[in-house]
N, C-alpha and C positions, 0 to 999 in steps of 0.2 A: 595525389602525387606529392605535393606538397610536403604533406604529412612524413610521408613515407619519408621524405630526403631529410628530413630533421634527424632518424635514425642514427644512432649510433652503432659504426661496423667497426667487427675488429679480422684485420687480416693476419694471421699468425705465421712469419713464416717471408723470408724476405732473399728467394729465388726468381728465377723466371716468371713462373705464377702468379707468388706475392708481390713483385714488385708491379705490374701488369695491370693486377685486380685493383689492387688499394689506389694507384695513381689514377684509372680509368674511372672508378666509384668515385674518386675525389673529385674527378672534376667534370663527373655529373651532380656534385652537389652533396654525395652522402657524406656523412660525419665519420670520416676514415681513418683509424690508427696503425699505421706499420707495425709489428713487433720484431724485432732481428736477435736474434742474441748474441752474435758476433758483433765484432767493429765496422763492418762491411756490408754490404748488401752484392747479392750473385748467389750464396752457395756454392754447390757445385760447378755452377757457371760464372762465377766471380772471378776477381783479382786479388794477387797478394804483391808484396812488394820485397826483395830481397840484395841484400847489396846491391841496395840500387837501382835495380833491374825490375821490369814489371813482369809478372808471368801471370796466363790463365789458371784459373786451378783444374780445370777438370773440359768442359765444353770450348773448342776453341773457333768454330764455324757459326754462325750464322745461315739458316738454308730457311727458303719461303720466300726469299726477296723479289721473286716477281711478282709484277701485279697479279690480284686474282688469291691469289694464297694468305693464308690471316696473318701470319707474320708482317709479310707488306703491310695488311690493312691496317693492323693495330699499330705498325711501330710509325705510318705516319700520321701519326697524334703528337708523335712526337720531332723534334728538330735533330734529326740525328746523320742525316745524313751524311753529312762531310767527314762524318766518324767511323763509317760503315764502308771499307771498299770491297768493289763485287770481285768475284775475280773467275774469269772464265778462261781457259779449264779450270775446271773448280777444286779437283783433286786429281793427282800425277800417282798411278799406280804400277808398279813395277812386280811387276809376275816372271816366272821362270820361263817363259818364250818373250818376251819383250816389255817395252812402258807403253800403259795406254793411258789417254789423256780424255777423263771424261768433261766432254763441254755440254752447257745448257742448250746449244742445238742438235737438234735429231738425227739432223743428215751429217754432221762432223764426228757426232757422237760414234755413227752406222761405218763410218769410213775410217775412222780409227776402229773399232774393235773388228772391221774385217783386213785390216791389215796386219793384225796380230793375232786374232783367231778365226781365220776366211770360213765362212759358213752361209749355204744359202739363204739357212729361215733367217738368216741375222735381223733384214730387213722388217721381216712382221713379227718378229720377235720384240724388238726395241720398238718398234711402232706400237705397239699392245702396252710398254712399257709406259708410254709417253703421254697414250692416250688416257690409261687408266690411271697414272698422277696426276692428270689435271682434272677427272672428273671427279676422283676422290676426295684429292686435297681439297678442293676450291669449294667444293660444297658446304652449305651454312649447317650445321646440325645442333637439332635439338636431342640430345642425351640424355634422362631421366628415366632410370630402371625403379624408383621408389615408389611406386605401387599401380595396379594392372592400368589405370587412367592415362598415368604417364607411360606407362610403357608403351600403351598403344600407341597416344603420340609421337615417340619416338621412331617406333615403325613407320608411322606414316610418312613422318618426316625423310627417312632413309629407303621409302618403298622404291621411289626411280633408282637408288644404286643398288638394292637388292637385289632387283629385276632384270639390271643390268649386267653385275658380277655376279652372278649367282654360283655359278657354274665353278670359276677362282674362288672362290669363299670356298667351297666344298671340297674342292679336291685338292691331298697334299702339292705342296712347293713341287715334289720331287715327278710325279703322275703328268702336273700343269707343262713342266717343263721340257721333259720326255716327249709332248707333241711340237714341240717343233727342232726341237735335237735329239731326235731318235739313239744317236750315240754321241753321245759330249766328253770331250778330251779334260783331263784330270783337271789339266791347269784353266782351261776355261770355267768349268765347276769350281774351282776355287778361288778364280775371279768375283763371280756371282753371290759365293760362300760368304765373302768378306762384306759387300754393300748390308747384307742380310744382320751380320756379327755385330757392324758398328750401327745401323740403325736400329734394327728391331732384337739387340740384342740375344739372339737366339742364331737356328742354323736352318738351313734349306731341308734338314730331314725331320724339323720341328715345325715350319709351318706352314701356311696353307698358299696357295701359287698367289692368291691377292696382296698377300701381306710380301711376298718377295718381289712382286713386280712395284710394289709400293718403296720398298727398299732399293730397288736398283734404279728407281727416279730420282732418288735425294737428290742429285747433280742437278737434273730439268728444272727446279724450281727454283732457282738463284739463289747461292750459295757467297756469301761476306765473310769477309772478317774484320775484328774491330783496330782500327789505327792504334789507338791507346790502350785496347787491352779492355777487356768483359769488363770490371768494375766503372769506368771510364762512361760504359754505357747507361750503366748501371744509375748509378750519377744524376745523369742528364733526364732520364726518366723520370724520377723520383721526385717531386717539387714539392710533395704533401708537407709541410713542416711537422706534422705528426707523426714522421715516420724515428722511430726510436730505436737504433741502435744499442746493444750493448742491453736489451731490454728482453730478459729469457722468461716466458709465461710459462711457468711453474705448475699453475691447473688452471681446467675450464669447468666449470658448474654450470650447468641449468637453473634456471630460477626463472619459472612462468613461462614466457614463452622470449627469454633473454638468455644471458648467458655471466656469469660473472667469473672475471680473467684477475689469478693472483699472481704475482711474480718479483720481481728485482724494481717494478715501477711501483708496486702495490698493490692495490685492487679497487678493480672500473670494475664497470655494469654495461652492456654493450644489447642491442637487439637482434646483431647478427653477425655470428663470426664466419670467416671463410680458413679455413687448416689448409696450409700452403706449405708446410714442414714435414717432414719424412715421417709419418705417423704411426708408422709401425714397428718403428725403433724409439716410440717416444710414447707409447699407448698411458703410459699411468699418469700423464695431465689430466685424460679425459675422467674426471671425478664420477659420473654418471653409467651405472654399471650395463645400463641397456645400450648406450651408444659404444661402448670398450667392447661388448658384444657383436654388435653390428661390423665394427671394423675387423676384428677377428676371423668374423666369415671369409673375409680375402684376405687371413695369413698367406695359405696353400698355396698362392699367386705367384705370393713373391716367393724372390728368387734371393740365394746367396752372390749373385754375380755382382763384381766389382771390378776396381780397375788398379794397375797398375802406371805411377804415371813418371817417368823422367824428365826433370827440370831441368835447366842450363843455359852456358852464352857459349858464342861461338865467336869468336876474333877471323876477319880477313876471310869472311864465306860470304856470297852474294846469292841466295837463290835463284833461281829464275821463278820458282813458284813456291806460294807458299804452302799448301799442304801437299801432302804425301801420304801412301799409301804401300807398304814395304808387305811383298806373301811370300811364308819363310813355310819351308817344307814341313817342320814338327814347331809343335810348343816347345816354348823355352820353358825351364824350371819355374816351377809354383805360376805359372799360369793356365791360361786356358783359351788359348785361342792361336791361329798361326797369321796373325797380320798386327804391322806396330803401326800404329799414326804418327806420321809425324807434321808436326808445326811448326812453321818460320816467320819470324817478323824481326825484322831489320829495325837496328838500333845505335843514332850517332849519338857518342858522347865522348867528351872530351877529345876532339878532336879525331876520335879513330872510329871505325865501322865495328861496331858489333852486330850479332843477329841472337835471338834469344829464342830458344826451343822449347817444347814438350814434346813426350813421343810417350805415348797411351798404347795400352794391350790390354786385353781381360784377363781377370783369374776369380779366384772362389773367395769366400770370404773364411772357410776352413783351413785357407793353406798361412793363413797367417795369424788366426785369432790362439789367445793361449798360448803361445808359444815363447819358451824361456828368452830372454834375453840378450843373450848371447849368438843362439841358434836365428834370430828375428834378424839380427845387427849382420851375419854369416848371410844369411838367404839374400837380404836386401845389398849385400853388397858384388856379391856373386851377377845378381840379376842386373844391377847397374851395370856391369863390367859388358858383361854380353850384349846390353842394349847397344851402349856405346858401341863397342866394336862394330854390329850390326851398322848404324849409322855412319860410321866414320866409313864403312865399306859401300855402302847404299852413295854418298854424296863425294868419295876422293876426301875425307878429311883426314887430316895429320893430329896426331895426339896433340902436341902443343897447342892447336889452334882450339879446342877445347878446354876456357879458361875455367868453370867450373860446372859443376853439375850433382845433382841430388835429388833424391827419390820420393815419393810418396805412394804408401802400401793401406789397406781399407784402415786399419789400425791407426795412419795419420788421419784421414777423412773425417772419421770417428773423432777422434780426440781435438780437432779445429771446427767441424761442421755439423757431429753428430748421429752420424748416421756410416756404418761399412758400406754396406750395400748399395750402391748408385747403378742409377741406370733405368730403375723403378720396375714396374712389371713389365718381363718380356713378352712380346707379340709371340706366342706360340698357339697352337692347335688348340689347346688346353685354356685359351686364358682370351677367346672370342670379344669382340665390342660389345655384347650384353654380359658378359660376366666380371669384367672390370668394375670398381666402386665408378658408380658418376659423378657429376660434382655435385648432384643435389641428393640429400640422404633422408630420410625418411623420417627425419628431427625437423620439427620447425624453424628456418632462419638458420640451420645450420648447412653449410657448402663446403667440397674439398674440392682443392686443385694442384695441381703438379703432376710430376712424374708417376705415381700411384693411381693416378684417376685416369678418368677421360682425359686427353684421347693419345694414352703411352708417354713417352719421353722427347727428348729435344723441342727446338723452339716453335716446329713447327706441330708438334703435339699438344704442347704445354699451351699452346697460343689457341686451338682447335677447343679447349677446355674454359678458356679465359674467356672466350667469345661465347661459351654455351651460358655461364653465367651471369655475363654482362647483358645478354638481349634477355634472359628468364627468372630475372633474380627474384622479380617482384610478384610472382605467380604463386611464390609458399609461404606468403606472408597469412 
């Protein structure tokens, strides 16, 4: 073991994942180098800074925070708490028959959506819901599709939930649901639609009833957000002094059974890298034509979906809550989806009250790549104008008290972070737990994690993946 922790790792890649992996590695001892190629660490889940103002860039919730969920378990390693406030109800959704308020309890949960969509299954409906996030989530797993050995261990590992959801694994969202709302009312199905859109980025007629009872839990698992803002957390994480900023790895070579990383620092020699960067908008580092191979296999996966994201302050607004959830009858222009997120955190300065937003929607990454210059500046300003409006009518605000506000389309994400398409592979029918890349590949010493891998996107995915190769690292040495 020893031996082993002399290794030099190199973690590529300084999201969720990366920042997770490399600090966890580091302080069991391995020889850990962060690479980030921005100034920042988060990604899509970071902070930027603008007139002043801190804003999320893309992820603004924190969900896992109860005990039991790996989120909790990994993030107390770290001292973060007093940074992290929970906040129950966790998100304030506003449907065309009234606002319902999803809280981390079962019975408040039950009692609000039968006050705004009174139905008898409701009870064993959300009950199914509540029960199968916490057998799912909370489960330790071992991931490894990279050859029939590990596969089977994999299975076996997974045989109790198999055995258990069997039945939800199999049959679509839309069949699953039908039993116990024989006939369901527009807007309730488009309540349901929306938990489905923002977590498992896809829709209830794309996937299987497990993966939508998994999405209409996000709330049961406790749900943060961060005081200071993602990078903030970001921060506080991160102690490795080797983590390198502003440090963009150019290629990865093989050599033995190592790995040699060139870029803007140089070129190191490393035993084992972990790919924690969007790899699929980034394929030509990998120098090695068998491994640009391997990852190929899961182009198909991924998806063009990306996000739309409105930034901004707001003067003389006090929420009561901070996120939100707004479901609007059609798509709005160059997007794709009919629900906008919205985000609040209150902000003193200079002796006045501010509050600083984001409010997120999906669209495609076609409705804006190539497109002239003019027509790009027209679209994005257009789609500002409507958000806005939306907002200002969702919350009673006054134009004035929106003191400024500005956009970000995959074409920004891209051009700051690297990557259009976020959100990583969708949970659909098509794209099952054995056909996702795992994080261990079938390269020696070589590992992937984030949003592309095991086990999907957000914190409590990306954290489900960080745990798979934290307890197995040393198995493919």
């Amino acid at each position: 073991m020893q031996e082993r922790l002399r290794e030099k790792v190199a973690v590529v890649g300084g999201g969720i994942a990366g920042a997770l992996t490399s600090e966890l590695l580091w302080r069991k001892g391995y020889q850990v180098t962060l690479f980030e190629k921005s100034n920042r660490l988060g990604g899509c889940s970071g902070s930027f800074v603008r007139n002043g103002f801190t804003f999320n860039t893309g992820a603004t919730t924190i969900a896992g925070l109860k005990d039991d969920f790996p989120v909790s378990e990994i993030l107390s390693n770290f001292k973060i708490d007093k940074n992290i406030k929970i906040v129950d109800p966790s998100i304030i959704i506003h449907t065309p028959r009234g606002i319902v308020r999803r809280f981390s309890c079962l019975s408040d949960t039950v009692d609000e959506i039968d006050r705004v969509f009174p139905h008898r299954g409701n009870y064993d409906f959300w009950k199914k819901v509540y029960d199968v996030t916490y057998s799912v989530l909370t489960h330790s797993y071992y991931h490894n599709f990279s050859s029939w050995r590990n596969s089977v261990k994999s299975l076996l590992n997974m045989k109790s939930l198999i055995l258990k959801h069997f039945k939800s694994f199999l049959i679509p969202a839309e069949k699953g649901l039908r039993e116990f709302f024989p006939q369901i009312e527009r807007d309730y199905y488009d309540f349901m639609d929306a938990h489905v859109k923002i977590v498992a980025q896809s829709s209830i007629a794309e996937v299987n009833f497990l993966t939508m009872l998994l999405s209409l839990g996000y709330p049961f698992t406790g749900v943060g957000y961060p005081r200071e803002g993602m990078g903030k957390i970001f921060e506080e994480i991160v102690k490795n002094p080797n983590c390198l900023l502003n440090s963009e790895v150019k290629s990865i070579k093989r050599k033995n059974s190592g790995f040699i990383l060139k870029g803007d620092f140089g070129e190191e020699e490393f035993k084992k890298v972990v790919i924690s960067m969007p790899v699929f908008e980034n394929l030509n580092i990998m120098e090695d034509d068998n491994i640009r191979d391997y990852i190929k296999r899961y182009l198909k996966l991924n998806s063009d979906n990306s996000a739309i994201v409105l930034y901004g302050v707001i003067i003389n607004f006090s929420p009561d809550y901070n996120f939100h959830l707004r479901i609007i009858r059609e798509p709005l222009p160059y997007t794709s989806s009919r629900y906008l997120f919205f985000s609040f955190n209150e902000v003193k300065k200079e002796n006045s009250q501010y509050t600083t937003f984001t409010v997120s929607t999906h669209t495609r990454v076609p409705y804006w790549i190539n497109t002239e210059r003019h027509l790009y500046d027209i679209k994005k300003e257009k789609l500002r104008e409507m958000i806005l409006n939306i907002m200002k009518d969702t919350f009673g605000l006054k134009t004035e008290q929106v003191v400024q506000s500005f956009m970000a389309t995959p074409e920004t994400f891209f051009r700051y972070l690297g990557r259009r398409s976020v959100g990583g592979i969708p949970v659909t029918r098509k794209a099952p737990f054995w056909k996702i890349p795992s994080n261990f590949s079938p390269f020696e010493n070589l590992y992937f994690a984030g949003d592309s891998f095991f086990c999907y996107q957000g914190w409590i995915g990306v954290s489900m993946g960080v745990r798979n190769i934290l307890e197995n690292l040393d198995e493919k040495v």
